[in-house]
N, C-alpha and C positions, 0 to 999 in steps of 0.2 A: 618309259618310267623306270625301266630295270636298268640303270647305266651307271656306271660308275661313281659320276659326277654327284648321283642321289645317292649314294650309300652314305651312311653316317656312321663310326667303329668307335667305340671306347673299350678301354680298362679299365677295371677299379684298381686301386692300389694294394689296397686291404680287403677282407670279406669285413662288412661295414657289420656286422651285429658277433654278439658273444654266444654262440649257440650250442646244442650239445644233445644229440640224438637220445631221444628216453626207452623207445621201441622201435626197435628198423623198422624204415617203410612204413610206419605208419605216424608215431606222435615225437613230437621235437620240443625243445625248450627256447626259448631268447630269451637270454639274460638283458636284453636292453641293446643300444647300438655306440658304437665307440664314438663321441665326442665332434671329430674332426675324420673327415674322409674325403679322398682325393682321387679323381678321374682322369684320365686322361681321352680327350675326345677328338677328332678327326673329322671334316675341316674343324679348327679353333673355337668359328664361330659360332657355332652348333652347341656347343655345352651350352650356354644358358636355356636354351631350346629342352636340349636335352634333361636337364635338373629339372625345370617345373613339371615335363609329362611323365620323369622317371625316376630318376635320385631322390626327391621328395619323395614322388611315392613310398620307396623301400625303406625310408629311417624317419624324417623330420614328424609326418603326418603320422605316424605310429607308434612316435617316442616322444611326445609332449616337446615338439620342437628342437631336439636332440640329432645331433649325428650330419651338420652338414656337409652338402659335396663342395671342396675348392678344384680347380681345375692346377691339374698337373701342366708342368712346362712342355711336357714330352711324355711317347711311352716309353723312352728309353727312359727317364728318369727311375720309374716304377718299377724298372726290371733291375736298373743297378741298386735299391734299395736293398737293406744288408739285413732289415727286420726279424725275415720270418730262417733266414741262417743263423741269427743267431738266441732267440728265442727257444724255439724246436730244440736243438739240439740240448739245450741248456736245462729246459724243462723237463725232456726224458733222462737225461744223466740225473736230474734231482730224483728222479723216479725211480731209477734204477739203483742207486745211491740208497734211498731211503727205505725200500720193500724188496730190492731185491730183484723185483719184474713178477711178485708172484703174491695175489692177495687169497684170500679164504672162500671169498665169495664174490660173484661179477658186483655185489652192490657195493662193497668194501674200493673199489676200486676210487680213485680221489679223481675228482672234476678235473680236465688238462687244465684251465685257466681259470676256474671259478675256485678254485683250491691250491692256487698253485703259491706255492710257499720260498 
């Protein structure tokens, strides 16, 4: 049972929801889950398998049919993707840009992407 042949591997592309820790370690947010989301699954055949016992699970079933998985060509696709390079850096220079890096108080502090301007 334990052999290669059965193992089945994906990636997600993206982290499929807009989340945002409220208190470490214990209480979290989801702002909802992003639109479209992409896998990449190992053998091929396997991802439909795999959507109904687990991709569903994590977005469609929990977001009023929201958030589904298409399957990636490749997981090389998913790693050459330029998204989160250039995103990240973009949204802390705005940060940094606009406050400086220094707010008054931790609550003052603006949402990384539910505020991002």
């Amino acid at each position: 049972n334990y052999r290669l042949e059965n193992v089945v591997t994906f990636a997600i592309g993206l982290i499929p929801w807009i989340c945002r820790t409220m208190k470490y370690g214990e209480l979290g947010a989801n702002y909802g889950t992003k639109v479209v989301n992409v896998a990449a699954v190992t053998p091929r055949n396997k991802f439909d398998r795999l959507k109904e016992i687990f991709f569903d699970d994590i977005t469609v079933r929990w977001h009023q049919g929201k958030g589904e998985f298409y399957q990636a060509c490749s997981f090389l696709s998913l790693t050459l993707s330029v998204d989160n390079q250039i995103i990240h850096p973009c949204r802390c220079y705005g940060l940094w840009k606009r406050y400086g890096g220094k707010w008054a108080a931790e609550d003052d502090i603006p949402f990384f992407y539910k505020d991002f301007d």
